[in-house]
C-alpha positions as CSV (number, residue, x, y, z in Angstrom):
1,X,10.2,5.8,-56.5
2,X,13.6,7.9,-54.7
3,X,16.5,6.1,-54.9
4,X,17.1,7.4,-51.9
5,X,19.2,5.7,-49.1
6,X,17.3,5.0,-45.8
7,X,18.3,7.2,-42.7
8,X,20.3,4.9,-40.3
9,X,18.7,5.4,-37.3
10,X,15.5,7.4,-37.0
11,X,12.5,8.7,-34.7
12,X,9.3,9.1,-37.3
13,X,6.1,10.6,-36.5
14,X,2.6,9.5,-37.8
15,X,-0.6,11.2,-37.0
16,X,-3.4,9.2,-36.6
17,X,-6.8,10.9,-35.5
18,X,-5.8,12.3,-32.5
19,X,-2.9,9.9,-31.6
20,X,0.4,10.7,-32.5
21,X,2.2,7.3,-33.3
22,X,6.1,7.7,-32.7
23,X,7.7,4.5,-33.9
24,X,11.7,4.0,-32.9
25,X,13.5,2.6,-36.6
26,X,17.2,1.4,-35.6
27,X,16.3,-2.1,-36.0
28,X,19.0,-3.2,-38.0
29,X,20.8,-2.6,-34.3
30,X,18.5,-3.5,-32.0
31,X,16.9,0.1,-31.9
32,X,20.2,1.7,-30.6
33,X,19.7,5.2,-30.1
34,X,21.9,7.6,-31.4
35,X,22.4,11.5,-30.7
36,X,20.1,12.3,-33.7
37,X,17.4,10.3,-32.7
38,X,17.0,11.0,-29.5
39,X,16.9,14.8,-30.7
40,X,14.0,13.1,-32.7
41,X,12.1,11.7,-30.3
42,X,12.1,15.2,-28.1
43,X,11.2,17.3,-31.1
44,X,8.2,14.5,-31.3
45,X,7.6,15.0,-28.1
46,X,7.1,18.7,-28.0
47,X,5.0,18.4,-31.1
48,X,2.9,16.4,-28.8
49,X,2.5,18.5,-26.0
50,X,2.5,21.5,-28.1
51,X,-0.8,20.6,-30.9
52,X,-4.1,21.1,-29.5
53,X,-4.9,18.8,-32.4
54,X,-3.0,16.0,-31.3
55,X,-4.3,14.3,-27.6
56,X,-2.7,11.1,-27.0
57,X,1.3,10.1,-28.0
58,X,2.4,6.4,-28.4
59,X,5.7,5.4,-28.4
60,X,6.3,2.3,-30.2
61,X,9.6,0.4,-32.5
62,X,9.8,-1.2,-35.4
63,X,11.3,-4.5,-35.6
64,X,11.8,-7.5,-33.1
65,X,13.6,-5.0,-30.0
66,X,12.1,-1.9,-28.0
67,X,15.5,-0.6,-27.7
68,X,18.8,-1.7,-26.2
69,X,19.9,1.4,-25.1
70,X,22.2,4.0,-26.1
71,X,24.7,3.8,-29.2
72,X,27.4,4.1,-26.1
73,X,30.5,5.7,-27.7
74,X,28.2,8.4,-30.0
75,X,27.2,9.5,-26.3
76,X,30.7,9.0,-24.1
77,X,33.1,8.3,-26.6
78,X,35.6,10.1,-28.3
79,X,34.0,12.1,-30.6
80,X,30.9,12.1,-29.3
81,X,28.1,13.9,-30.6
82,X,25.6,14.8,-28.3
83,X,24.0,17.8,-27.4
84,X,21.9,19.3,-24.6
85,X,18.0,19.1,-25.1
86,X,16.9,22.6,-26.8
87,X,15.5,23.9,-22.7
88,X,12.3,24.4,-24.2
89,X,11.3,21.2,-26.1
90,X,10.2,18.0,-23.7
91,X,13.0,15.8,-23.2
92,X,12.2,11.8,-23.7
93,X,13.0,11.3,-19.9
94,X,10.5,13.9,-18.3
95,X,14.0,15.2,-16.1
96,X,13.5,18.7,-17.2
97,X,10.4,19.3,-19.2
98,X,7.8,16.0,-19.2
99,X,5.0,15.7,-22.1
100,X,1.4,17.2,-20.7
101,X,-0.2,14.6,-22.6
102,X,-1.0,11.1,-22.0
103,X,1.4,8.8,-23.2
104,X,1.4,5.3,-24.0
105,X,4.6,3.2,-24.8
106,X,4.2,-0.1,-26.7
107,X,7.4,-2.7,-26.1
108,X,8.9,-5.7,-27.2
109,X,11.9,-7.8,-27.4
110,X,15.3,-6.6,-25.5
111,X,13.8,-3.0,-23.4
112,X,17.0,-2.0,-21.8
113,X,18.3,1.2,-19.9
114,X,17.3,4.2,-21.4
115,X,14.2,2.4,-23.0
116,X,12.7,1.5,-19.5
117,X,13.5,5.1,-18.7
118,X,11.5,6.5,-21.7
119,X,8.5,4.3,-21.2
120,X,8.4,5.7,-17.1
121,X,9.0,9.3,-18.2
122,X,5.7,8.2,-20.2
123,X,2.0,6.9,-18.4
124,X,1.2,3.1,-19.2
125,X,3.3,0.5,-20.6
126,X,2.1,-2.7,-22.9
127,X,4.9,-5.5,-23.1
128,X,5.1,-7.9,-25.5
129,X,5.1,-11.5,-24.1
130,X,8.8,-11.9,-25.0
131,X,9.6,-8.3,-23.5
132,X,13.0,-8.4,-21.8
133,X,13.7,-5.9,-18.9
134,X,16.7,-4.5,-17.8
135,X,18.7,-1.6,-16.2
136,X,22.4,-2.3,-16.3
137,X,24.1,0.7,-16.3
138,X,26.4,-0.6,-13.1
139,X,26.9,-3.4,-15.3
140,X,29.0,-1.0,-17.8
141,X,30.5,1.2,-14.5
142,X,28.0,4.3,-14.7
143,X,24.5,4.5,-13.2
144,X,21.2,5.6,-14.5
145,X,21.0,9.3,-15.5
146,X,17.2,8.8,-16.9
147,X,14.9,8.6,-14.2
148,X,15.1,4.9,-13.3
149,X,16.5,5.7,-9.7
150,X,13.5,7.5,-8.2
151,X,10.8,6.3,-11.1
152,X,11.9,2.4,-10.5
153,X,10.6,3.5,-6.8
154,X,7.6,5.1,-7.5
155,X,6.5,2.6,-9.7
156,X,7.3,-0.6,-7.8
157,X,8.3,0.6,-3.9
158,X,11.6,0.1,-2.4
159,X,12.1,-3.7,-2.2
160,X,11.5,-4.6,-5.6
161,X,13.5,-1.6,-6.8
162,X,16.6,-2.4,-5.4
163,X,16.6,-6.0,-6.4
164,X,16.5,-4.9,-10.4
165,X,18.2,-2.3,-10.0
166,X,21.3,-3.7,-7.7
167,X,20.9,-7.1,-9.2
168,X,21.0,-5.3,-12.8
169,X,19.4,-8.4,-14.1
170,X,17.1,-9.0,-17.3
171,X,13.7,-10.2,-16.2
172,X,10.5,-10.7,-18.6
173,X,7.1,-8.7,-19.2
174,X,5.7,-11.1,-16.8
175,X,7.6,-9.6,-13.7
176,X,7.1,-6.7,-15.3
177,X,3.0,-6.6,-14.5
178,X,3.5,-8.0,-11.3
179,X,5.8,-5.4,-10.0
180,X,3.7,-2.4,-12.0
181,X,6.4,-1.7,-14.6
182,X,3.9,-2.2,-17.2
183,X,0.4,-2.4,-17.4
184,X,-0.7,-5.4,-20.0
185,X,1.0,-7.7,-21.4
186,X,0.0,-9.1,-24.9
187,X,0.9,-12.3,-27.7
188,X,3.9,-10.9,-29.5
189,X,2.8,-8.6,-32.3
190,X,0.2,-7.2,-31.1
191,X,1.5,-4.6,-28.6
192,X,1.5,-1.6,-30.6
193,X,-2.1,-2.2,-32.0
194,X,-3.1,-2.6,-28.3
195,X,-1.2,0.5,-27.2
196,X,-2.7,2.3,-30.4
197,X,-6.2,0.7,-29.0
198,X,-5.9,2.5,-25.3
199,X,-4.6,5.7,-27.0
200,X,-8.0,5.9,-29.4
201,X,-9.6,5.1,-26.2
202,X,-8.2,7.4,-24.1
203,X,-9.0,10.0,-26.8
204,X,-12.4,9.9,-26.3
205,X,-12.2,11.7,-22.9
206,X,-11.9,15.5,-22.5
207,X,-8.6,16.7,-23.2
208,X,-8.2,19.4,-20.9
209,X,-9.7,17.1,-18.0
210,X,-6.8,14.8,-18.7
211,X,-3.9,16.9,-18.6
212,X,-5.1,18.7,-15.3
213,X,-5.2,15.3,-14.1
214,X,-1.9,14.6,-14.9
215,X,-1.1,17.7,-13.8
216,X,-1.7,17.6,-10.3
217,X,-0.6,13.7,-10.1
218,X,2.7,14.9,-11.0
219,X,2.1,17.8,-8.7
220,X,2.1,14.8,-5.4
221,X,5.1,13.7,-6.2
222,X,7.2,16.9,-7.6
223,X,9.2,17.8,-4.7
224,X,10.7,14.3,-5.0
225,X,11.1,14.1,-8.1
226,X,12.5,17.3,-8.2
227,X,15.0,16.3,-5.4
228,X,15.9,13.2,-7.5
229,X,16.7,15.1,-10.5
230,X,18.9,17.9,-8.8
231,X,21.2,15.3,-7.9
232,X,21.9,13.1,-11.4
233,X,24.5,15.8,-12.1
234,X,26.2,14.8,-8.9
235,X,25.6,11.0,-10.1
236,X,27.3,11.9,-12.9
237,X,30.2,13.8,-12.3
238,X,31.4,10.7,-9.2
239,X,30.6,7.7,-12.1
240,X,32.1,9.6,-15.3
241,X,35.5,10.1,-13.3
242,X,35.5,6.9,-12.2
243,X,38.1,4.4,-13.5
244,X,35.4,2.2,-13.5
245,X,33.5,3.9,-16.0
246,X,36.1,3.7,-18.3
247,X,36.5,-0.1,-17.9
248,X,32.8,-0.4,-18.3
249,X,32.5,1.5,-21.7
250,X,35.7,-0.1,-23.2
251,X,34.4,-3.8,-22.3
252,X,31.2,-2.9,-24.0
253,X,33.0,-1.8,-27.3
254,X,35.4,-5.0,-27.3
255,X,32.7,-6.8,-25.9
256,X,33.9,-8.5,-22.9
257,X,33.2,-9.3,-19.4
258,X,33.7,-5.5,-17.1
259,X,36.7,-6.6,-14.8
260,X,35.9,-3.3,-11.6
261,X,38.4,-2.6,-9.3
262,X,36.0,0.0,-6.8
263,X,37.8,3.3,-8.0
């Protein structure tokens, strides 16, 4: 047996049939993603789209979390560490380049921010029972940069958008079905053998048939999407050199209450 120390923080790939089981492993910190994984997750992803052997993706995590989000200063902190999506490989938020395959994501526990925005870049979402939801970037002085402003819509229409994402509030997997963030909700435990059940299932249909379907549904709403996406570098520049933004990240590393001042 290696003596080997265990990667802190890591995206791993299994294949199974024609499912390819990708399975989040940060749990020691609530599935944080880091720089490295998330560079993980997209090569993953383009395996994915890329294999004519492999049909179906899951995304899942190990441990009691989905994900809590980003490992904040590895991404905006001194220091920082990551890099640009390589422009060919699918990126985990379907902004640039989005998986041609069908793709189900299995959650549990504390799904925040970019975890939401990962399991709407994907097609259905199974929540654990004790699934907590919540996009709360203008909680920390920034905004979402993964999707969840036009996909939040798309999934839920206008009025149930803006409450979660004005509000910023946590809400459970129960709200979640009802407002069509996920699809099922099952006992805690058993979500990733349930989203490993509709991906054998799924598997059984023609490939191609399902990816030209895909195809064109993305294809009806493109030009908004596309819209949506153009402007996230706007989004970005206005929160990033905001004072706010600042106050946001720096009360999450001394954890404490964001005191804004609107500038």
């Amino acid at each position: 047996m290696s003596d080997a120390p265990r990667p802190v923080g890591r995206v791993t790939g299994e294949v199974v049939g024609r499912v390819l089981k990708m399975t989040i492993d940060n749990a020691s910190r609530r599935n944080a993603f880091t720089p490295e994984m998330m560079e993980q997750l997209s090569d993953l992803l383009t395996r994915l789209d890329r294999s004519d052997e492999l049909w179906v993706g899951v995304l899942c995590a190990e441990g009691e979390h989905f994900t809590a989000g980003l490992d904040m200063p590895k991404f905006f902190g001194p220091g920082a560490t990551a890099r640009p999506t390589p422009p060919d490989n699918v990126d985990p938020f379907g902004l640039r380049k989005r998986c041609s395959k069908p793709l189900v994501t299995a959650v549990q526990g504390i799904t925040y921010t970019v975890g939401i925005e990962m399991m709407l870049a994907g097609d259905i979402g199974v929540a654990a029972a004790d699934a907590r939801f919540c996009q709360m970037e203008s909680k920390r002085g920034i905004a979402p940069l993964g999707g969840a402003h036009f996909r939040y819509l798309s999934r839920m229409g206008w009025g149930d958008a803006m409450y979660h994402l004005m509000l910023c509030d946590e809400f459970g997997a129960e709200r979640a079905l009802k407002i069509g963030l996920v699809q099922e909700v099952t006992p805690v435990g058993r979500q990733i053998e349930r989203a490993m059940e509709l991906a054998e299932l799924i598997a059984r249909n023609a490939p191609i048939g399902l990816q030209v379907m895909k195809k064109a549904a993305l294809t009806y709403i493109e030009a908004g999407e596309r819209a949506a996406i153009d402007i996230i570098p706007e989004v970005r520049e206005r929160v990033f050199a905001s004072q706010d933004s600042k106050e946001g990240i720096q009360s999450f590393v001394e954890r404490r209450p964001a005191v804004f001042q609107g500038r």
